[in-house]
N, CA, C and O atoms as a Maestro MAE file, in Angstrom:
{
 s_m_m2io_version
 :::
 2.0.0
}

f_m_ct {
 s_m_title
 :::
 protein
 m_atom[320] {
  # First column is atom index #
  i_m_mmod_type
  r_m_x_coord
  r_m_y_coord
  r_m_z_coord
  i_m_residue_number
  s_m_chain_name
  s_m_pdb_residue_name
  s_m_pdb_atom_name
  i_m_atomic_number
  :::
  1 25 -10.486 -0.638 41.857 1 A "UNK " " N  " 7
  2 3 -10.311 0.657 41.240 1 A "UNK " " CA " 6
  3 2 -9.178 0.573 40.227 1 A "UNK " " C  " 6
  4 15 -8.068 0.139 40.535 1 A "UNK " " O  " 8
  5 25 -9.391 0.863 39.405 2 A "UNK " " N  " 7
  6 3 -8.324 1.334 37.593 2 A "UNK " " CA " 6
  7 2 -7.693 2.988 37.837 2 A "UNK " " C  " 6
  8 15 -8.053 4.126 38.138 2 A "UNK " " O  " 8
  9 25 -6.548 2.212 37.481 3 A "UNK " " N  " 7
  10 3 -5.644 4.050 37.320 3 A "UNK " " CA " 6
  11 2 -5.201 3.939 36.214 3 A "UNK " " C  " 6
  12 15 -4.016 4.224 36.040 3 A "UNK " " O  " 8
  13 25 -6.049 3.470 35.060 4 A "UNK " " N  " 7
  14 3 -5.358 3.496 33.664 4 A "UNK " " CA " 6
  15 2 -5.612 4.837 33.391 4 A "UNK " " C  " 6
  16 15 -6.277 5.739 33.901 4 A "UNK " " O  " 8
  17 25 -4.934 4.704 32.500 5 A "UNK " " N  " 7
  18 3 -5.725 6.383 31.802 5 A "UNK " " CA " 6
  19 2 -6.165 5.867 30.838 5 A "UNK " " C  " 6
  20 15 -5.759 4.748 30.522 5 A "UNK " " O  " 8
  21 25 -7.041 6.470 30.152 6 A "UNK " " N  " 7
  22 3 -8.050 6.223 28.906 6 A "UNK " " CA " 6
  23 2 -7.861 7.021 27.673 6 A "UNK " " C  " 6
  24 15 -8.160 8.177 27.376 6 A "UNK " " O  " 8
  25 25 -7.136 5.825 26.898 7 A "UNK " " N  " 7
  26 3 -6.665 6.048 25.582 7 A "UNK " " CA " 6
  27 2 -4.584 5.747 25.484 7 A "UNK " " C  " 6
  28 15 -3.829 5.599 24.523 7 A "UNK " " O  " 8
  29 25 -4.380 5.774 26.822 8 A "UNK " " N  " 7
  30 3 -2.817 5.483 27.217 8 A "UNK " " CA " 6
  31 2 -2.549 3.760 26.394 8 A "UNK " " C  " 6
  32 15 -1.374 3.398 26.341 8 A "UNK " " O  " 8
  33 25 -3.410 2.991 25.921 9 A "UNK " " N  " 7
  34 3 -3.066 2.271 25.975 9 A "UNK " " CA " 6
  35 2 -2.565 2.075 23.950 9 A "UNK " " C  " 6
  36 15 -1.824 1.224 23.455 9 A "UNK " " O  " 8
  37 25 -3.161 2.973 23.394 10 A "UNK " " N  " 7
  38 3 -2.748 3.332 22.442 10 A "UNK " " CA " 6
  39 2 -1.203 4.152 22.046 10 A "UNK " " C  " 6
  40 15 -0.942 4.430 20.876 10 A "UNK " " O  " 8
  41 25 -0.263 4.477 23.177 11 A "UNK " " N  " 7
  42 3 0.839 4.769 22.943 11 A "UNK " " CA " 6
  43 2 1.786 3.676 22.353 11 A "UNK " " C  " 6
  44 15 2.315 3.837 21.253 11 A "UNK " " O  " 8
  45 25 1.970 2.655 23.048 12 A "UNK " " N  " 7
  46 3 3.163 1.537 22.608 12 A "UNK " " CA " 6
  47 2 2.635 1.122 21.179 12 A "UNK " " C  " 6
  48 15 3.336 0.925 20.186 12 A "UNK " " O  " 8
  49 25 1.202 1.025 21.276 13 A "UNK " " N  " 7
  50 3 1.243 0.545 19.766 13 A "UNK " " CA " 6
  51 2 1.574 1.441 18.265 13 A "UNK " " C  " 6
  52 15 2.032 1.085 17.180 13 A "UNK " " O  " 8
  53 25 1.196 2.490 18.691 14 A "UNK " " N  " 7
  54 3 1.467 3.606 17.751 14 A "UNK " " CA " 6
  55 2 3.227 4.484 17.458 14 A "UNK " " C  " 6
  56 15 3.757 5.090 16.526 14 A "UNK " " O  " 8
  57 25 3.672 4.015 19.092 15 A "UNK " " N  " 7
  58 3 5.154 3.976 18.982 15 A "UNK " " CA " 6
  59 2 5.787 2.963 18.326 15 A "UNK " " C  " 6
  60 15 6.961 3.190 18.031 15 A "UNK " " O  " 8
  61 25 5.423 2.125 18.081 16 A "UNK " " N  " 7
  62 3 6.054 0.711 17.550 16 A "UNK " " CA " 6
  63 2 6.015 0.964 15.914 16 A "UNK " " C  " 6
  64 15 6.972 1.117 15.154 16 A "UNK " " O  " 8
  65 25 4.173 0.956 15.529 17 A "UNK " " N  " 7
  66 3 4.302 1.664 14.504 17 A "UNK " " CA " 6
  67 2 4.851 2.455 13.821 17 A "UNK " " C  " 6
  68 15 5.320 2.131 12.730 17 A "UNK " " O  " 8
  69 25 4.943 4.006 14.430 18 A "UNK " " N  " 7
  70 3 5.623 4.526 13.806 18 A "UNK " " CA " 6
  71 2 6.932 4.432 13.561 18 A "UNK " " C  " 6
  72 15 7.416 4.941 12.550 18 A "UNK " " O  " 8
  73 25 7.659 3.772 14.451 19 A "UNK " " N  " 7
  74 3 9.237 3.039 14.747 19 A "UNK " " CA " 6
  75 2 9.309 2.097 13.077 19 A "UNK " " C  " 6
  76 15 10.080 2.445 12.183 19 A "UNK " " O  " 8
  77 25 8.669 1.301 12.992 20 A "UNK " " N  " 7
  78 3 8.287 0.175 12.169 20 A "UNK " " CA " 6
  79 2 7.767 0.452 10.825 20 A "UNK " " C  " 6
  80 15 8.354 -0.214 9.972 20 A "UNK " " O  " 8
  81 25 6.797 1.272 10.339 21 A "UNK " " N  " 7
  82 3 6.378 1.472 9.561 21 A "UNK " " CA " 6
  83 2 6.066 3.149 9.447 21 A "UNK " " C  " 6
  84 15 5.397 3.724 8.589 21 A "UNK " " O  " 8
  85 25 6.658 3.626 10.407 22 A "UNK " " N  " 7
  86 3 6.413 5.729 10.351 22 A "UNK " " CA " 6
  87 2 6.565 5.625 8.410 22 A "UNK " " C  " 6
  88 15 5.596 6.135 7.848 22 A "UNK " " O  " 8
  89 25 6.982 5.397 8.043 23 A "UNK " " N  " 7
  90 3 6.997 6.001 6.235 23 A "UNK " " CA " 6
  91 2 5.889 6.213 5.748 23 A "UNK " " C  " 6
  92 15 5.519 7.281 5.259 23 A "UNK " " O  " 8
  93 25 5.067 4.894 5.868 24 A "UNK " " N  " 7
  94 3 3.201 4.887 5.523 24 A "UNK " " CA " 6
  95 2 2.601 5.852 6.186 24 A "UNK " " C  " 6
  96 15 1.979 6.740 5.603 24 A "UNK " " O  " 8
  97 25 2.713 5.790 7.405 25 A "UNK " " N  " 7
  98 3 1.895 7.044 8.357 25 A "UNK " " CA " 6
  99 2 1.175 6.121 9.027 25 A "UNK " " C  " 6
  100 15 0.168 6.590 9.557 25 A "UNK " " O  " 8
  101 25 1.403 4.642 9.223 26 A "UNK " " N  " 7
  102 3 0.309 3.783 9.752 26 A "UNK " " CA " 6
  103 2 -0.001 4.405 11.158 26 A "UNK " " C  " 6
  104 15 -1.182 4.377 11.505 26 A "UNK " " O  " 8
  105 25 0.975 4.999 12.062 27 A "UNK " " N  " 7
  106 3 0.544 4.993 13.391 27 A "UNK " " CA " 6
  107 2 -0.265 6.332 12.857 27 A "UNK " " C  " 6
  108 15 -1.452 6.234 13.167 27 A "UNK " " O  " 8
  109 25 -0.014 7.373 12.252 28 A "UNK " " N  " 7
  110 3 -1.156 8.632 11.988 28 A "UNK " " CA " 6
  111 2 -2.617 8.189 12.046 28 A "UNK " " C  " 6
  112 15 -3.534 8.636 12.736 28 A "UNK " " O  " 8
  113 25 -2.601 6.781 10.772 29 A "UNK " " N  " 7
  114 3 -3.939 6.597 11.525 29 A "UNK " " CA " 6
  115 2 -4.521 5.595 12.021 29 A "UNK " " C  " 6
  116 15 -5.670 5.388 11.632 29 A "UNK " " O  " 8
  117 25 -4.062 4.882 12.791 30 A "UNK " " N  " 7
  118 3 -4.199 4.040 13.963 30 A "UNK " " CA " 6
  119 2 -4.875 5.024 15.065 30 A "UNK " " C  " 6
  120 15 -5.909 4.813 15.699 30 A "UNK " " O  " 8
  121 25 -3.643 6.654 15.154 31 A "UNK " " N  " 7
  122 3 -4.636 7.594 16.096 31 A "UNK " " CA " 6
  123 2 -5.588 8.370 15.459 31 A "UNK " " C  " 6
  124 15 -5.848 9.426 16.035 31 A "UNK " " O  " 8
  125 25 -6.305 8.088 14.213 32 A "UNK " " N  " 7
  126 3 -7.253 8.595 14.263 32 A "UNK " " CA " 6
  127 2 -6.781 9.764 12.765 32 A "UNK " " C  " 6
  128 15 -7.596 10.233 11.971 32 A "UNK " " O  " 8
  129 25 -5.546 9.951 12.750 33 A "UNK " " N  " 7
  130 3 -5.332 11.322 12.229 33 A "UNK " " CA " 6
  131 2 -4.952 11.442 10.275 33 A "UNK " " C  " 6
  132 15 -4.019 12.027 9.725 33 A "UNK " " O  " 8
  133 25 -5.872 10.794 9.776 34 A "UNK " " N  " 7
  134 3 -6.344 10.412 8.273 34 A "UNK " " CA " 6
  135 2 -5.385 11.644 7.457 34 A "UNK " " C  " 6
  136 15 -4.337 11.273 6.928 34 A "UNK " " O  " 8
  137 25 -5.722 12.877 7.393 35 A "UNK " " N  " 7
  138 3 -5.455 13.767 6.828 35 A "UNK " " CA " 6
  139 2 -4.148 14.090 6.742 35 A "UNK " " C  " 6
  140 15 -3.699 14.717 5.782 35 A "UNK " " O  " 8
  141 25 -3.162 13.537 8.113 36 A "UNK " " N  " 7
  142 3 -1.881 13.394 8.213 36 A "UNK " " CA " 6
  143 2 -1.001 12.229 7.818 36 A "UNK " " C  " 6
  144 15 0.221 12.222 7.664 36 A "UNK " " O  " 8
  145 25 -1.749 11.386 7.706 37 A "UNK " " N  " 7
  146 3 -1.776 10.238 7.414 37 A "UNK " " CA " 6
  147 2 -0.958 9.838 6.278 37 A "UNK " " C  " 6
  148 15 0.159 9.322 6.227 37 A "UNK " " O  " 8
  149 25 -1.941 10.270 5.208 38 A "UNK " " N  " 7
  150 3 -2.072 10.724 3.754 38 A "UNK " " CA " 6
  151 2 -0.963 11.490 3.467 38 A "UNK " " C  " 6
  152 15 -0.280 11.278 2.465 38 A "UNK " " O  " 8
  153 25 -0.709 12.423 4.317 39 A "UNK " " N  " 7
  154 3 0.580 14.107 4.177 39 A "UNK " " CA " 6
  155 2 1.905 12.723 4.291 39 A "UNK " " C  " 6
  156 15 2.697 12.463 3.385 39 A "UNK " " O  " 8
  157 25 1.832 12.036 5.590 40 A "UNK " " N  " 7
  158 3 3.074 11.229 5.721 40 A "UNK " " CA " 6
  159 2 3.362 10.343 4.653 40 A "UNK " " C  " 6
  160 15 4.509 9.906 4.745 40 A "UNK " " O  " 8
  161 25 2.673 9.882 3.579 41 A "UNK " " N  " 7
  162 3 2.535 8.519 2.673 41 A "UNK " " CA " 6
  163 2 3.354 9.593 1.613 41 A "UNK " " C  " 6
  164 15 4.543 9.421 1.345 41 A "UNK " " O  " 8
  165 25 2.485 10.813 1.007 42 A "UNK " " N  " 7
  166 3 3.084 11.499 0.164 42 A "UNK " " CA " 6
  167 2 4.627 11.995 0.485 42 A "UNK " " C  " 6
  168 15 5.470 12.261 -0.371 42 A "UNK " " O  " 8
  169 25 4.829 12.066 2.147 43 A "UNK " " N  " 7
  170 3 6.266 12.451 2.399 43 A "UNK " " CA " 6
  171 2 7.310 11.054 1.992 43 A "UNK " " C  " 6
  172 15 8.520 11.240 1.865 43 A "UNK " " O  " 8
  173 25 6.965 10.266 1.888 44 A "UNK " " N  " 7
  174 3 7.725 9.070 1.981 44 A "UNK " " CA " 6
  175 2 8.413 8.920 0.763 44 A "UNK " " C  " 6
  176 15 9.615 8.655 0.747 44 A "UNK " " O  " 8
  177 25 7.532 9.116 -0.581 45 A "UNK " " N  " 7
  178 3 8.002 9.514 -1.737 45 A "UNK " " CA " 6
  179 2 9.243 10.832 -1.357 45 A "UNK " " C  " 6
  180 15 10.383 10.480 -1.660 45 A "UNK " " O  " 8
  181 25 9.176 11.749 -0.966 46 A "UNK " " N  " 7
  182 3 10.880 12.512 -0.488 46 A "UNK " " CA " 6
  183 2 11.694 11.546 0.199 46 A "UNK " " C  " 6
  184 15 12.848 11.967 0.130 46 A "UNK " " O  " 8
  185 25 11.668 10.684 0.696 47 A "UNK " " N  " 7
  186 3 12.589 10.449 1.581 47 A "UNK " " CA " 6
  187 2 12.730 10.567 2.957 47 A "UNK " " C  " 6
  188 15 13.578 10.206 3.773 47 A "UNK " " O  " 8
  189 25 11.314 11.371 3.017 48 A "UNK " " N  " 7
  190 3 11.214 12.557 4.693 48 A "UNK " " CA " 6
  191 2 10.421 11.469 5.443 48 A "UNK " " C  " 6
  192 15 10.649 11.432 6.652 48 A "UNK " " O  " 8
  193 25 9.401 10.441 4.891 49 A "UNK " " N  " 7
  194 3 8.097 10.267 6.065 49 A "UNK " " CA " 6
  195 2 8.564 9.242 6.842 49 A "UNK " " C  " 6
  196 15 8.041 9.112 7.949 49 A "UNK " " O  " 8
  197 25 9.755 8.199 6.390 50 A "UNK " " N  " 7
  198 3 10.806 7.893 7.617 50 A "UNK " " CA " 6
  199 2 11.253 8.291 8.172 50 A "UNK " " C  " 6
  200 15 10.859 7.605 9.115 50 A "UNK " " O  " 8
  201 25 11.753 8.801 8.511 51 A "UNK " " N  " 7
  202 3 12.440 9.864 9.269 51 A "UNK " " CA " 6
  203 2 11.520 10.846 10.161 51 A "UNK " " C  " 6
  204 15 12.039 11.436 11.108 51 A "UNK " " O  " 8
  205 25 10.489 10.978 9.934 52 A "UNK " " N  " 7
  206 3 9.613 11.506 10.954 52 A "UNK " " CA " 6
  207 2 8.774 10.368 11.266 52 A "UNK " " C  " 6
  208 15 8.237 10.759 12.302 52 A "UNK " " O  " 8
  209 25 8.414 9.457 11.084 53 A "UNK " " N  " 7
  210 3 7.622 8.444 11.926 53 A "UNK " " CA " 6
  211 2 8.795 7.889 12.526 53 A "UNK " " C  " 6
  212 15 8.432 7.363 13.578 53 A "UNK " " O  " 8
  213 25 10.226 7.730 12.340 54 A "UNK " " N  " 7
  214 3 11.205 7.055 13.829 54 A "UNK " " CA " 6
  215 2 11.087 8.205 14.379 54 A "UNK " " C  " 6
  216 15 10.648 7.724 15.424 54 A "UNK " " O  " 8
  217 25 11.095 9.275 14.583 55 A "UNK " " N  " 7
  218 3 11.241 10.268 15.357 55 A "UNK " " CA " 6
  219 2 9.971 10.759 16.198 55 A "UNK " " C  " 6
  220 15 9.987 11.357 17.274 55 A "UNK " " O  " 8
  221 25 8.784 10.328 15.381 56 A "UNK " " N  " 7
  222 3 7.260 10.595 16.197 56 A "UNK " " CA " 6
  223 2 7.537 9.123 16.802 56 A "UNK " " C  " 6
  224 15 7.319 9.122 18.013 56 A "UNK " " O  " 8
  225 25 7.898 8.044 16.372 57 A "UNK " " N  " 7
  226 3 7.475 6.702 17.575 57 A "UNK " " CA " 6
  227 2 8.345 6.766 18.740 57 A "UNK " " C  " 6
  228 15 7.925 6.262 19.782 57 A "UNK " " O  " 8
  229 25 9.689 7.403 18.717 58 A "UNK " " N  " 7
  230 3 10.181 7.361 19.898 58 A "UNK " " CA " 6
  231 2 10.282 8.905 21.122 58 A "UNK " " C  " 6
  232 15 10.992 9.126 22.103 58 A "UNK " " O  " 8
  233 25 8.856 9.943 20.213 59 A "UNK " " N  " 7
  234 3 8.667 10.522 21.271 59 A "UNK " " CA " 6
  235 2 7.571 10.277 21.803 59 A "UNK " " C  " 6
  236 15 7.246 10.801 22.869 59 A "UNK " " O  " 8
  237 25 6.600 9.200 20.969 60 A "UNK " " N  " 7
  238 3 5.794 8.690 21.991 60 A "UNK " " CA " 6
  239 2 5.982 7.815 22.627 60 A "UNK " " C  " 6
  240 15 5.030 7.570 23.367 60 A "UNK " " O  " 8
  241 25 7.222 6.830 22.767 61 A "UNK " " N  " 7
  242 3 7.023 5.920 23.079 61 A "UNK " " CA " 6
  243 2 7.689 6.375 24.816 61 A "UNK " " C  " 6
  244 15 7.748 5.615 25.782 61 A "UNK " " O  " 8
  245 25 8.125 7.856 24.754 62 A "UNK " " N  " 7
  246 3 9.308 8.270 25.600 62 A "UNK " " CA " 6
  247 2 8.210 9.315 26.539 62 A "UNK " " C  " 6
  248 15 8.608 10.039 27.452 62 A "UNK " " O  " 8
  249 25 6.978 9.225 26.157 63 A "UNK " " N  " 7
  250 3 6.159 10.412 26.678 63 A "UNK " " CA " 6
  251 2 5.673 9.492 28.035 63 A "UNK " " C  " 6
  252 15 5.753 8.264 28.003 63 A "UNK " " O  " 8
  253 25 5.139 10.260 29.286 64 A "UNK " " N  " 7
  254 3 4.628 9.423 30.005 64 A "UNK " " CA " 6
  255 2 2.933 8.920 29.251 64 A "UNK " " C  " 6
  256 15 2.710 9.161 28.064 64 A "UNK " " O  " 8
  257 25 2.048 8.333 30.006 65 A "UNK " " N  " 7
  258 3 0.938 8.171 29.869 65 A "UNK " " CA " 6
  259 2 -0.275 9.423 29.916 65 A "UNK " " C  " 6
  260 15 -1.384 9.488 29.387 65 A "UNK " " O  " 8
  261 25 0.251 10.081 30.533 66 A "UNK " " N  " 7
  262 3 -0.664 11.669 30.769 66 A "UNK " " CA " 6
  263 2 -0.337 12.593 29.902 66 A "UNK " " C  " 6
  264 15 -1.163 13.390 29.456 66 A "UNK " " O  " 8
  265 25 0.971 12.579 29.557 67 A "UNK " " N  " 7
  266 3 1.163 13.346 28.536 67 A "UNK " " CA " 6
  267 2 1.037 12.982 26.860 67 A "UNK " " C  " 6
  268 15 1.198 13.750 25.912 67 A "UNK " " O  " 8
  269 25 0.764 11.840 26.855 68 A "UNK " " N  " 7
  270 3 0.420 11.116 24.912 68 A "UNK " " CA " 6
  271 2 -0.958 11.079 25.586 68 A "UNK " " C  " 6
  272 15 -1.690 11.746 24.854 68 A "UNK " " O  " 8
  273 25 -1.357 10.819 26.179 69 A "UNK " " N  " 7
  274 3 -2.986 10.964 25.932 69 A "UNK " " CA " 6
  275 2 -3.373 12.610 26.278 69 A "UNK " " C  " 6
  276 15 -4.549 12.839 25.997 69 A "UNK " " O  " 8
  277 25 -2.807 13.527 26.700 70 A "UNK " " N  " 7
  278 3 -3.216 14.995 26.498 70 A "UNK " " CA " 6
  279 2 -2.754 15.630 25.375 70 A "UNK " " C  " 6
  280 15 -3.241 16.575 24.754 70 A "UNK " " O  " 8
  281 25 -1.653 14.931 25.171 71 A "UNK " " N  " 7
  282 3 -1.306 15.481 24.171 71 A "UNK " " CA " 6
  283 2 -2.079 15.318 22.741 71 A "UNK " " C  " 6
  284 15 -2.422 16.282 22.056 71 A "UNK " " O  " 8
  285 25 -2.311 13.880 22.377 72 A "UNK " " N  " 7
  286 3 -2.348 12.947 21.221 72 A "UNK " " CA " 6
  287 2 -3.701 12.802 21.194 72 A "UNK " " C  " 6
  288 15 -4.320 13.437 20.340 72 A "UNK " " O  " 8
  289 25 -4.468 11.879 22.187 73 A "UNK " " N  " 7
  290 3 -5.576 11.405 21.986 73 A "UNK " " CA " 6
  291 2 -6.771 12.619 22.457 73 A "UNK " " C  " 6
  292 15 -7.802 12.549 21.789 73 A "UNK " " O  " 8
  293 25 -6.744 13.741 23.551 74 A "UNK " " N  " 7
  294 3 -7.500 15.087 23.559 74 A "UNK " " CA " 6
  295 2 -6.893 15.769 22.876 74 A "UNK " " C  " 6
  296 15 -7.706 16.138 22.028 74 A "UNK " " O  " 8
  297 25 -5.692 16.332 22.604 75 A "UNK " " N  " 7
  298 3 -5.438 17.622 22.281 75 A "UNK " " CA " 6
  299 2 -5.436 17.724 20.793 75 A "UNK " " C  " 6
  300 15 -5.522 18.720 20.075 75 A "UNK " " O  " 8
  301 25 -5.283 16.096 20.416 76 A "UNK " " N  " 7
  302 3 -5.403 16.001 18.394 76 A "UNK " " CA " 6
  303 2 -4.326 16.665 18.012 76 A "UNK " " C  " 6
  304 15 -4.442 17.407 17.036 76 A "UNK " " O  " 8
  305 25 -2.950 16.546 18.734 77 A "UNK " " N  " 7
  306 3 -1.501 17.332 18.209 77 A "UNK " " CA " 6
  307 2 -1.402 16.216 16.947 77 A "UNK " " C  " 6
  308 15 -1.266 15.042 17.293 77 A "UNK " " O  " 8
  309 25 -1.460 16.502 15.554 78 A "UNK " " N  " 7
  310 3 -1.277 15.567 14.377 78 A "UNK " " CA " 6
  311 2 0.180 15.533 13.725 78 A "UNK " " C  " 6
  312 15 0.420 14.843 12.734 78 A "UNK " " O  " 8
  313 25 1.416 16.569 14.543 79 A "UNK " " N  " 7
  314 3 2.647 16.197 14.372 79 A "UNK " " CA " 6
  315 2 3.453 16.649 15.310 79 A "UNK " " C  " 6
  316 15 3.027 17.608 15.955 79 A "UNK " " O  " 8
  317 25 4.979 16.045 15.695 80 A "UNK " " N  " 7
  318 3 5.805 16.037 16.215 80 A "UNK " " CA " 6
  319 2 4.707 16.489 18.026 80 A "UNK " " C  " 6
  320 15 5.304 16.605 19.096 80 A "UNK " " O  " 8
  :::
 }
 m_bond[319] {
  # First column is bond index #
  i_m_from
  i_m_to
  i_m_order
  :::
  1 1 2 1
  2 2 3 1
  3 3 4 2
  4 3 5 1
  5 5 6 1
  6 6 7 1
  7 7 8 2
  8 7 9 1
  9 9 10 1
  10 10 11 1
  11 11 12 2
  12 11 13 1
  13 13 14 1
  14 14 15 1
  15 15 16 2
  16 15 17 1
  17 17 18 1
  18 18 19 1
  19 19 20 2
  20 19 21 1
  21 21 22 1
  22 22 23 1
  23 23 24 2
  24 23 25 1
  25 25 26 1
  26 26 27 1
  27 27 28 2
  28 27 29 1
  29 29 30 1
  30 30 31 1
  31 31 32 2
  32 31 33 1
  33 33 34 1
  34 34 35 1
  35 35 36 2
  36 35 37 1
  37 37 38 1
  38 38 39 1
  39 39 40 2
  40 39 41 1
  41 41 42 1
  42 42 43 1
  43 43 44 2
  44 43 45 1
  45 45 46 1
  46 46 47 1
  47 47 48 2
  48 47 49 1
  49 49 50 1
  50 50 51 1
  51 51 52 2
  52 51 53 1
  53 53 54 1
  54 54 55 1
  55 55 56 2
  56 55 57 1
  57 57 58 1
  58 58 59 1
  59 59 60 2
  60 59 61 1
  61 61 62 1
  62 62 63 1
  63 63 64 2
  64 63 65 1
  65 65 66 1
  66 66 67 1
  67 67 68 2
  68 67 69 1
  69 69 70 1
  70 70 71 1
  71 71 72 2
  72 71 73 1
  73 73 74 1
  74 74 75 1
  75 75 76 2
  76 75 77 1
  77 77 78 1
  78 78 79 1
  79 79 80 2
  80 79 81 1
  81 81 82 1
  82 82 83 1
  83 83 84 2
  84 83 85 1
  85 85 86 1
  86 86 87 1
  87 87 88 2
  88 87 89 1
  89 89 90 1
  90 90 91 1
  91 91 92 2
  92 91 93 1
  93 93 94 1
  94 94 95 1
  95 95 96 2
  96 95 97 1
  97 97 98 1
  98 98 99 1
  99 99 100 2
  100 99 101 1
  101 101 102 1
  102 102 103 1
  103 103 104 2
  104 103 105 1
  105 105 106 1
  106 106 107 1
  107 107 108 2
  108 107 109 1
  109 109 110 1
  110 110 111 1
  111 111 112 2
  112 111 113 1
  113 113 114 1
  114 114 115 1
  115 115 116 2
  116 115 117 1
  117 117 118 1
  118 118 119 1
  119 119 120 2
  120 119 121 1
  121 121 122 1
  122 122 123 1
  123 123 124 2
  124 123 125 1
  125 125 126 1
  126 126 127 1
  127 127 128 2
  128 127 129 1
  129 129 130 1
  130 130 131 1
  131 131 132 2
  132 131 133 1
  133 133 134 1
  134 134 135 1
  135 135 136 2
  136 135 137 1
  137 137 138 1
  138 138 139 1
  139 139 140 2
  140 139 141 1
  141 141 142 1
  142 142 143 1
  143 143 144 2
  144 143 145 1
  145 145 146 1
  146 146 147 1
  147 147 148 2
  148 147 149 1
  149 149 150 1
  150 150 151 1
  151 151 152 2
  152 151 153 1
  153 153 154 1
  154 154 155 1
  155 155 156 2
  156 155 157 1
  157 157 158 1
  158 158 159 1
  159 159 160 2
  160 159 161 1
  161 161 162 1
  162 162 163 1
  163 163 164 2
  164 163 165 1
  165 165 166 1
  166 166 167 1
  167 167 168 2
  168 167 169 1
  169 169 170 1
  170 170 171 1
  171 171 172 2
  172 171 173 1
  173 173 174 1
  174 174 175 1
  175 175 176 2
  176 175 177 1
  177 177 178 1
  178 178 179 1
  179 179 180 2
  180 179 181 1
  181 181 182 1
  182 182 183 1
  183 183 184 2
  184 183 185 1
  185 185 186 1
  186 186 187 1
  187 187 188 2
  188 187 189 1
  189 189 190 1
  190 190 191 1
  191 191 192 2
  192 191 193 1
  193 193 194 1
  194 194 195 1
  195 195 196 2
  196 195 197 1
  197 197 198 1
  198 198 199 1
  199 199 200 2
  200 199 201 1
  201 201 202 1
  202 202 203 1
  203 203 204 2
  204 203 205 1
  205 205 206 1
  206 206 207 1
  207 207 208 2
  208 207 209 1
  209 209 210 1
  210 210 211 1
  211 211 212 2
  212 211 213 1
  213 213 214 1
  214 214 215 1
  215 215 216 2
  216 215 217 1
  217 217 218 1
  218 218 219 1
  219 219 220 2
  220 219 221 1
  221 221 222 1
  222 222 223 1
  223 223 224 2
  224 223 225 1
  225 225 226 1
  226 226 227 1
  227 227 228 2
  228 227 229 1
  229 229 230 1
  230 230 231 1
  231 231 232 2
  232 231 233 1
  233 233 234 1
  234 234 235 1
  235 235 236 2
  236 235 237 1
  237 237 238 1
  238 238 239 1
  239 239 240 2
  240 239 241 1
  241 241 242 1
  242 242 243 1
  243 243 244 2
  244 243 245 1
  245 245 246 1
  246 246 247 1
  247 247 248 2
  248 247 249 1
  249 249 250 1
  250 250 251 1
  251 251 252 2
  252 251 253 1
  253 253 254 1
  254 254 255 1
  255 255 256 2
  256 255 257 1
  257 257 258 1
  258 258 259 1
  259 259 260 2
  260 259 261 1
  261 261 262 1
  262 262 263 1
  263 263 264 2
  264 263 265 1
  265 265 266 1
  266 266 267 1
  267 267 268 2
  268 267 269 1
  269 269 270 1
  270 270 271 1
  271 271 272 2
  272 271 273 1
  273 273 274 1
  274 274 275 1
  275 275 276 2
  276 275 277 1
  277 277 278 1
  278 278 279 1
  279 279 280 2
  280 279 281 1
  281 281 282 1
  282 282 283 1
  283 283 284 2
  284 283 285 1
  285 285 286 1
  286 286 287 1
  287 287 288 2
  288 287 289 1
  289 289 290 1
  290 290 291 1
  291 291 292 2
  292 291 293 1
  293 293 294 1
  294 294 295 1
  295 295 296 2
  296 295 297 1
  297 297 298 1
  298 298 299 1
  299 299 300 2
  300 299 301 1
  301 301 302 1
  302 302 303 1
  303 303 304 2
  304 303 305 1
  305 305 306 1
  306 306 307 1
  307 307 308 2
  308 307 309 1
  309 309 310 1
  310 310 311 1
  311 311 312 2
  312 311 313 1
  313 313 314 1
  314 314 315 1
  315 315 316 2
  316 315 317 1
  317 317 318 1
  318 318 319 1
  319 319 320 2
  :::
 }
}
């Protein structure tokens, strides 16, 4: 029997990402979330889309497993 949760396994990588590269928006769409994606690439030109991808990778990376996949992968939360 598996007690993964399904889609949990997409947190560390998308935390890393966004840790690593949050300016592009790579972890936006790694989960899927194109349209934000795009919003984060254009933020980067301000100065802003760093600064919110370190700040989105280390609240996912800080979330348990039940909560980034209710949150992130069902609930489609596309910021903070």
């Amino acid at each position: 029997m598996s007690d993964k949760i399904p889609g949990a396994e997409k947190k560390i990588v998308a935390g890393i990402l966004g840790i690593l590269l949050g300016g592009l928006g790579i972890h936006k769409f790694y989960l899927g979330y194109t349209k934000e994606g795009i919003i984060q690439i254009i933020l980067s030109f301000f100065c802003v889309g760093g600064i919110i991808g370190l700040i989105e990778g280390i609240i996912y990376l800080t979330k348990s497993d039940e909560d980034f996949v209710k949150t992130y992968i069902e609930g489609k939360k596309g910021w903070f």
